[in-house]
C-alpha positions as CSV (number, residue, x, y, z in Angstrom):
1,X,94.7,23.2,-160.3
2,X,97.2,24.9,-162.6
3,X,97.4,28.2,-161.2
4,X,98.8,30.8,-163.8
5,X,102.7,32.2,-163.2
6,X,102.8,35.8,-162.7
7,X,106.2,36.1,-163.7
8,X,105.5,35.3,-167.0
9,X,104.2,36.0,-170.3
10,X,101.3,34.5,-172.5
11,X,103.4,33.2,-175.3
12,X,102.8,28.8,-175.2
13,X,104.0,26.1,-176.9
14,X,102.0,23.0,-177.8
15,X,103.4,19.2,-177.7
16,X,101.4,16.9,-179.1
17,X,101.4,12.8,-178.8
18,X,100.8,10.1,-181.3
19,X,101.5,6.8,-179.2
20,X,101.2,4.5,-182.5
21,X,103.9,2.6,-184.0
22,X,104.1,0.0,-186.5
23,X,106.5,-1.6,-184.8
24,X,108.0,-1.6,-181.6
25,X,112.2,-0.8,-181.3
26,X,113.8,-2.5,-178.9
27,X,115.6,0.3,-176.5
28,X,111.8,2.7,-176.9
29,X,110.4,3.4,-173.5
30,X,108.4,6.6,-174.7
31,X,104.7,5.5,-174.2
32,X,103.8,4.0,-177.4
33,X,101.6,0.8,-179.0
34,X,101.0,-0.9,-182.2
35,X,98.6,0.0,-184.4
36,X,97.2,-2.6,-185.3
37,X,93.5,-2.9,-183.7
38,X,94.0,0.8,-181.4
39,X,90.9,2.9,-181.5
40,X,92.9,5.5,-183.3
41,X,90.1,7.7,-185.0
42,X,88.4,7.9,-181.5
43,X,92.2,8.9,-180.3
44,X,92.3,11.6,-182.6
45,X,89.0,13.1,-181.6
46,X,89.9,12.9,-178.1
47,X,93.1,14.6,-178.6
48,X,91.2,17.5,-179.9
49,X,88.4,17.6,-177.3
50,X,91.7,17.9,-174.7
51,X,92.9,20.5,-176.8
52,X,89.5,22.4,-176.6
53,X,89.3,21.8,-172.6
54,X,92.4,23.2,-171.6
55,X,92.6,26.2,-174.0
56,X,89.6,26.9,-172.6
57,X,90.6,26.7,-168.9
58,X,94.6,28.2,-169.8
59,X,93.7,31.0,-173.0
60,X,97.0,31.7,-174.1
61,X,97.1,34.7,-176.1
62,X,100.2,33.3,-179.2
63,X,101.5,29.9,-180.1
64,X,105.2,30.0,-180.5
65,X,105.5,26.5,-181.9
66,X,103.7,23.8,-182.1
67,X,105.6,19.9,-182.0
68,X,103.6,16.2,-182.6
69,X,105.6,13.3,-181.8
70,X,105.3,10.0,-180.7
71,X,105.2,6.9,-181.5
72,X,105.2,7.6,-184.9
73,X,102.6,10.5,-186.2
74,X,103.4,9.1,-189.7
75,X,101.9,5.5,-189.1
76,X,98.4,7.5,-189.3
77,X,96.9,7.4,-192.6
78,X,96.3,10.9,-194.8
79,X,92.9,10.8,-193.9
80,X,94.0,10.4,-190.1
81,X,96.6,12.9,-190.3
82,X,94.3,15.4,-191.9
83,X,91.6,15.2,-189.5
84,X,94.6,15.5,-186.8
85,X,95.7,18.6,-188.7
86,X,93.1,20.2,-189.3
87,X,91.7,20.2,-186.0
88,X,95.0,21.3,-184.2
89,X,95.0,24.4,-186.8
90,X,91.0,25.1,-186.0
91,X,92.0,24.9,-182.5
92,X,95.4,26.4,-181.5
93,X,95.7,29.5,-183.4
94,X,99.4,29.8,-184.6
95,X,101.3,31.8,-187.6
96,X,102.9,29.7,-190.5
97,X,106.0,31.5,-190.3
98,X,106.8,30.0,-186.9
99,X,107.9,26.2,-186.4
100,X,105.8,23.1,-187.4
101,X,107.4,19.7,-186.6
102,X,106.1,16.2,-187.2
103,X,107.9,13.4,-186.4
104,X,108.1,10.7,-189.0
105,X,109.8,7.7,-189.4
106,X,111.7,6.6,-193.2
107,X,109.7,4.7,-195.6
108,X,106.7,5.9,-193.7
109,X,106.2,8.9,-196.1
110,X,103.7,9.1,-198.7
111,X,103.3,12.0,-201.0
112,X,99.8,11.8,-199.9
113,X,100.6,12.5,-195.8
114,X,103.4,15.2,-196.9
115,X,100.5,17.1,-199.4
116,X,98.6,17.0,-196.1
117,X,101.2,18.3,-193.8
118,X,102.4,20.7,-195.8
119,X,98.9,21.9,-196.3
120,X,98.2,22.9,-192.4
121,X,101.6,24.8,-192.5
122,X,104.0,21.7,-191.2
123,X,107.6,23.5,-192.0
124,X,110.1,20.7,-190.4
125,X,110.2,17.4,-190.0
126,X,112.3,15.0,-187.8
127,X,113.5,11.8,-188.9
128,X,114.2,8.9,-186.7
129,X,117.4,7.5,-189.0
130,X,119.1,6.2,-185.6
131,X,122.0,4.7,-187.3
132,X,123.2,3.5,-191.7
133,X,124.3,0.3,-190.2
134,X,121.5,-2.2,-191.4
135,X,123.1,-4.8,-189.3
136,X,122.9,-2.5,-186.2
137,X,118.9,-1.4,-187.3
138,X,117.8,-5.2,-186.8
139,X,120.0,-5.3,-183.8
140,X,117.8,-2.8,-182.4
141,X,114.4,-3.4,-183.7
142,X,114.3,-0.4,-186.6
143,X,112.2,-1.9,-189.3
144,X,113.9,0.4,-191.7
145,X,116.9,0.6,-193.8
146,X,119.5,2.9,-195.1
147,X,118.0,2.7,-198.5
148,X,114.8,3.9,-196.6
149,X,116.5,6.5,-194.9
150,X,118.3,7.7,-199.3
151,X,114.7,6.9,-200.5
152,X,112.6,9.3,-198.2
153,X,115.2,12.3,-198.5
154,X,115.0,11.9,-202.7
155,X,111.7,12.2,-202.4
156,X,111.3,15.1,-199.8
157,X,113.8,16.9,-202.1
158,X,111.7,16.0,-205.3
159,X,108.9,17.7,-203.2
160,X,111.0,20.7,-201.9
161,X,110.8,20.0,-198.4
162,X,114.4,20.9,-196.7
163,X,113.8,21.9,-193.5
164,X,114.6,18.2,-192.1
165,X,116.1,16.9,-189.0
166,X,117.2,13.7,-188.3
167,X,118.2,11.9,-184.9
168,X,121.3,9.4,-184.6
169,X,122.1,7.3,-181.5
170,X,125.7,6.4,-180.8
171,X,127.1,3.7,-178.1
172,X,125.1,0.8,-179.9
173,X,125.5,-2.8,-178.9
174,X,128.8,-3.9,-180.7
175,X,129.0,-0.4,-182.2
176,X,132.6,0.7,-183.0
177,X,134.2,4.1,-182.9
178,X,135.2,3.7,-186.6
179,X,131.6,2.2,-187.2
180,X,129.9,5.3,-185.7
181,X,132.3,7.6,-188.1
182,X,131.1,6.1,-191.5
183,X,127.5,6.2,-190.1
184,X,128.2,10.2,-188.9
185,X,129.8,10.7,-192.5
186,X,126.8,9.6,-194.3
187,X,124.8,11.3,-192.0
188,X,126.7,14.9,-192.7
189,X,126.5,14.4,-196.5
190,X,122.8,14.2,-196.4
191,X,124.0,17.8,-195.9
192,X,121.0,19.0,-193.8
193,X,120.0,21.8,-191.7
194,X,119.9,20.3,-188.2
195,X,121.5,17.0,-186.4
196,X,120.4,15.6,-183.1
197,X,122.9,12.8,-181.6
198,X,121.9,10.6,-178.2
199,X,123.9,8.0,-176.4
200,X,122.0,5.1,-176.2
201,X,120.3,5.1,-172.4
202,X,119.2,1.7,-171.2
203,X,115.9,2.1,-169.6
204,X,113.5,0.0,-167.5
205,X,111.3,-2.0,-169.0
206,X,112.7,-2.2,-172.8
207,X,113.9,-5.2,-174.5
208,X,117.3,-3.9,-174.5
209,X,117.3,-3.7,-170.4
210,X,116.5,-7.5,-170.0
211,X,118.7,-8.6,-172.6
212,X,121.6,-6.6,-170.6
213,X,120.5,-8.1,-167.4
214,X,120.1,-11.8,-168.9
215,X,123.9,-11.0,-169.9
216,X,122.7,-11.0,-173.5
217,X,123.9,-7.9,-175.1
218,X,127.0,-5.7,-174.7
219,X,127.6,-2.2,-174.6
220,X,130.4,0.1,-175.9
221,X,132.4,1.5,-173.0
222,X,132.3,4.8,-171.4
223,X,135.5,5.8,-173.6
224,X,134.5,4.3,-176.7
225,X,131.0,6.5,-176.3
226,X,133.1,9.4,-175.3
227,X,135.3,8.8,-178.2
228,X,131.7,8.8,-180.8
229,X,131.1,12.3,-179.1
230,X,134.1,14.1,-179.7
231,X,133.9,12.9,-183.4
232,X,130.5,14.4,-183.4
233,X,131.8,17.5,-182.5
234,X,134.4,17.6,-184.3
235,X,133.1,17.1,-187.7
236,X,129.3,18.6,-187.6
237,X,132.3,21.7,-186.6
238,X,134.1,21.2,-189.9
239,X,130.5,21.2,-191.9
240,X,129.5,24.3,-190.2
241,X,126.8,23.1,-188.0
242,X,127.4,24.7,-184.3
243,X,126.5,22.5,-181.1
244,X,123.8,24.8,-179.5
245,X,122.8,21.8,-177.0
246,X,124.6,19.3,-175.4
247,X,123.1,16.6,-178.3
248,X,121.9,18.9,-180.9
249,X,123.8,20.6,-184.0
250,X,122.7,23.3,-186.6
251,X,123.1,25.5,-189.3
252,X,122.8,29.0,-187.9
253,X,119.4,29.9,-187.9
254,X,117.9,26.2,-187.8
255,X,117.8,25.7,-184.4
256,X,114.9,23.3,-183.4
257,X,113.0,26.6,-181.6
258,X,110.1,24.0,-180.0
259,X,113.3,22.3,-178.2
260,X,114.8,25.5,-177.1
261,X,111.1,26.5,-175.3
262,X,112.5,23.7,-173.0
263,X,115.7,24.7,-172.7
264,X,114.8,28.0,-171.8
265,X,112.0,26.6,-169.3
266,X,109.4,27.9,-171.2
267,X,105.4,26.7,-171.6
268,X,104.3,24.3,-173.5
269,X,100.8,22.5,-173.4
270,X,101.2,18.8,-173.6
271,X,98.7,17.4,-175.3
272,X,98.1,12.9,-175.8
273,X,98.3,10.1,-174.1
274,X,101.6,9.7,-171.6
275,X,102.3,13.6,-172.6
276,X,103.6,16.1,-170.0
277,X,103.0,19.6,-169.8
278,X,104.3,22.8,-168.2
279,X,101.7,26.0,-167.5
280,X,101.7,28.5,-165.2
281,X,103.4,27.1,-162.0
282,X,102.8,23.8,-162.4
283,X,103.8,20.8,-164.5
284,X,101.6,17.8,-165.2
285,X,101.2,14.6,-167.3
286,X,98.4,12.7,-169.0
287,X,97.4,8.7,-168.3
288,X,99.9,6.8,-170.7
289,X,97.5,4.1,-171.1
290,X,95.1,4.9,-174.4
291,X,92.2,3.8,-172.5
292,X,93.1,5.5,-169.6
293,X,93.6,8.5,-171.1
294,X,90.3,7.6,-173.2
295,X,88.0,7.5,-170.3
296,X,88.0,11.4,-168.5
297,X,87.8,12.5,-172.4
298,X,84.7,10.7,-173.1
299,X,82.9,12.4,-170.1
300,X,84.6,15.9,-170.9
301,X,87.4,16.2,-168.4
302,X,91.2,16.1,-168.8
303,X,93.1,13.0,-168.5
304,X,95.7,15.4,-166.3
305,X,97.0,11.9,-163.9
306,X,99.6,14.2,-161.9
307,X,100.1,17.7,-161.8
308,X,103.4,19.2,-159.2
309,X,103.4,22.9,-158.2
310,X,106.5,24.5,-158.3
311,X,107.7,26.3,-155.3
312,X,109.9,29.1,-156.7
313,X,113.0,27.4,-155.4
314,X,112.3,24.6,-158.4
315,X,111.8,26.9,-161.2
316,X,115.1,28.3,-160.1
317,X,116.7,25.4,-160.0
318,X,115.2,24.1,-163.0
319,X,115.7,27.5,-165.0
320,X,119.8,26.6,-164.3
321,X,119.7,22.8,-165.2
322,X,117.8,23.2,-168.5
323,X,119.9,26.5,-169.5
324,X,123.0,25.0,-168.9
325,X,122.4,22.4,-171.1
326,X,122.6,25.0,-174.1
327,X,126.5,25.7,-175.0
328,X,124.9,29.8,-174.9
329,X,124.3,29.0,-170.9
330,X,121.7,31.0,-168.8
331,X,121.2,33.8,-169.6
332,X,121.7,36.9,-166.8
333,X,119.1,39.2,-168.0
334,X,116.4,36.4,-168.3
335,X,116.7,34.8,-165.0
336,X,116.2,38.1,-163.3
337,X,113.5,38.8,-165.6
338,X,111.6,35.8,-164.1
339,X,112.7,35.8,-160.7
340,X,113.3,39.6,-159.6
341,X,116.8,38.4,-158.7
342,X,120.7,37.4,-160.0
343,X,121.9,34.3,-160.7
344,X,124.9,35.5,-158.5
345,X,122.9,36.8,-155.4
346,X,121.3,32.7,-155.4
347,X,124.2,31.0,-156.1
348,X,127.6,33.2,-155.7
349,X,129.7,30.9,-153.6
350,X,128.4,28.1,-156.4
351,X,129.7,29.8,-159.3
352,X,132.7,30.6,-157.9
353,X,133.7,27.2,-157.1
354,X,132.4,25.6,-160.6
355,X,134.4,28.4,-162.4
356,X,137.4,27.5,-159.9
357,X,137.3,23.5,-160.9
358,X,137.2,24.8,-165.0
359,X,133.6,23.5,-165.0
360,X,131.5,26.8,-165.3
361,X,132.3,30.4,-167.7
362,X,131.1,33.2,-167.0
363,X,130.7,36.2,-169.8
364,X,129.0,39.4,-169.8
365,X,125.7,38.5,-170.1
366,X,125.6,34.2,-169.8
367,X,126.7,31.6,-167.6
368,X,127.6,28.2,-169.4
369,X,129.3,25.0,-169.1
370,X,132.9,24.8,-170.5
371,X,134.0,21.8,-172.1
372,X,134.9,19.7,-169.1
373,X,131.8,20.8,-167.3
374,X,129.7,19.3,-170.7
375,X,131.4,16.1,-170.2
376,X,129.9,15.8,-166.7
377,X,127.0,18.0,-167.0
378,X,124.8,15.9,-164.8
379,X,127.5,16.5,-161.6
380,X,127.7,20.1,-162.4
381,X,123.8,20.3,-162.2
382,X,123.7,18.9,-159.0
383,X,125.6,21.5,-157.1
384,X,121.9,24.3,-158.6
385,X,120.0,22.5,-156.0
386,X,118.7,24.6,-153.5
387,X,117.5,24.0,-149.9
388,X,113.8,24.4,-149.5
């Protein structure tokens, strides 16, 4: 059971999972399937049903923002997407000014799906661009193109759509430093709000992780990828978009606000196949498989395949982890909010010797990372675990 988290308050976010794809990229391990032949209309319906379930069982009183990715949302059809839509709006009530996001993919965009989204109040999309290298988009099993990638934002312009997002990963197979700058530049002169930039991360089970083990593909090295991020920095700086996470970069007042509710260890329903959500005291995560996650829905109960309750030691621990990985830090006032206590009574001979080594700041009211301690973020995250 999800039990409900006294020391907080009844604002939720939603997450919401479309595990379709057209086609299948080569490093992807999010849970995901093609199309082709998937029961998708009885997915959609079942998404809603679990929608209806646990809003029922967890009320939440206001929607901060609401977030469907995948997959790829935009490989459902209008008529798809508008049942989708429309039921998620019926269901989670939620105010248009606040933030919309679907994911799409370029060349997937019709005017047809974007008349729908817009329609049920969808203010922001993020784009899965990845790279302007069309050598490097086979290489990693993008069925898109640059000219895609032009293509969909002359069109989304035409329509007046500008709140756009698009993700880029960097430390490629054969990727260059140089390579990475020309594909950053055209990237920057799209000239849009928000930037999100990921080292490539070789994970089990992808075509990519074989291929590295069969001796079959090479990776950039540490400095080379090291090298890709400082140019990041350097020149969304110079543009005017600010690094407000370790990997994401903004004009002010664009920040991606559903990716901050986790930064700032906030709740969020997740609702899909393979989705994982966080309410009250507990997190949990759906059955990846579709007819796994199918099968409770169809005799009305939630596809919830684990659920961990968090002692108060882990949301502490986790409250540090996930704040530190905003360039603003924790904040002082929040965390004793939540927990009744100071980061400084839980972890004073900690901060001292992370601000000591130049890996921790502290300012009036935040703690953060400093430069060096971004570089090695995962070390300095270590030393926030607590002893049960």
């Amino acid at each position: 059971m999800i039990e409900t988290n006294k020391m907080t308050n009844s604002k939720v976010s939603a997450y919401i999972h479309i595990p379709f794809c057209e086609h299948i990229c080569f490093y992807c391990d999010f849970n995901k399937v093609f199309l082709e032949g998937q029961p998708v209309d009885e997915y959609i319906e079942a998404l809603l049903k679990e929608i209806q379930l646990t809003t029922a069982k967890h009320p939440e009183k206001q929607m901060e923002t609401i977030y469907i990715g995948g997959g790829t949302p935009t490989s459902l059809n209008a008529a798809q997407l508008d049942r989708l839509l429309s039921g998620v709006r019926e269901l989670l009530p939620f105010d248009d000014k606040r933030e919309f996001t679907v994911e799409a993919n370029p060349g997937d965009l019709t005017q047809d799906k974007l008349k729908v989204m817009k329609n049920y109040g969808v203010n922001r999309l993020s784009m899965g661009v990845q790279t302007f290298d069309d050598r490097l988009l086979k290489k990693i099993g993008r069925k898109h193109t640059a000219a895609d990638v032009y293509e969909t934002m002359r069109f989304l312009e035409k329509e007046n759509f500008e709140n756009v997002s698009i993700d880029l990963i960097y430390a490629l197979p054969g990727q260059t430093v140089e390579g990475f700058q020309d594909t950053l530049q055209k990237a920057i002169e799209l000239d849009l709000p928000h930037y999100s930039l990921y080292s490539l991360i070789l994970e089990n089970k992808t075509m990519f992780m074989n291929w590295v083990r069969q001796g079959r593909l090479e990776l950039p090295d540490e400095d080379t990828e090291a090298g890709m991020f400082e140019a990041t920095i350097e020149q969304m700086a110079k543009t005017g978009r600010h690094q407000y996470e370790v990997s994401n970069f903004a004009l002010d007042g664009k920040e991606s606000q559903h990716n901050l509710v986790y930064w700032n260890n906030e709740h969020y329903y997740g609702f899909g196949a393979g989705a994982s959500g966080y309410l009250g005291d507990a997190r949990y995560r759906n059955f990846g498989p579709i007819q796994h996650y199918l099968q409770p829905l169809r005799e009305g109960k939630l596809p919830v395949l684990e659920t961990e309750q968090l002692t108060r030691a882990n949301q502490i621990e986790e409250e540090m982890f996930l704040g530190l990985r905003k360039l603003a830090g924790v904040s002082k006032e929040r965390f004793e909010e939540k927990f009744q206590t100071t980061i400084a009574q839980v972890y004073g001979p900690v901060l001292e010797k992370l601000k000591a080594e130049g890996l921790l700041a502290e300012s009036e009211k935040y703690f953060s990372l400093t430069e060096k301690g971004l570089y090695i973020g995962n070390e300095v995250f270590e030393s926030f675990l607590l002893d049960e």
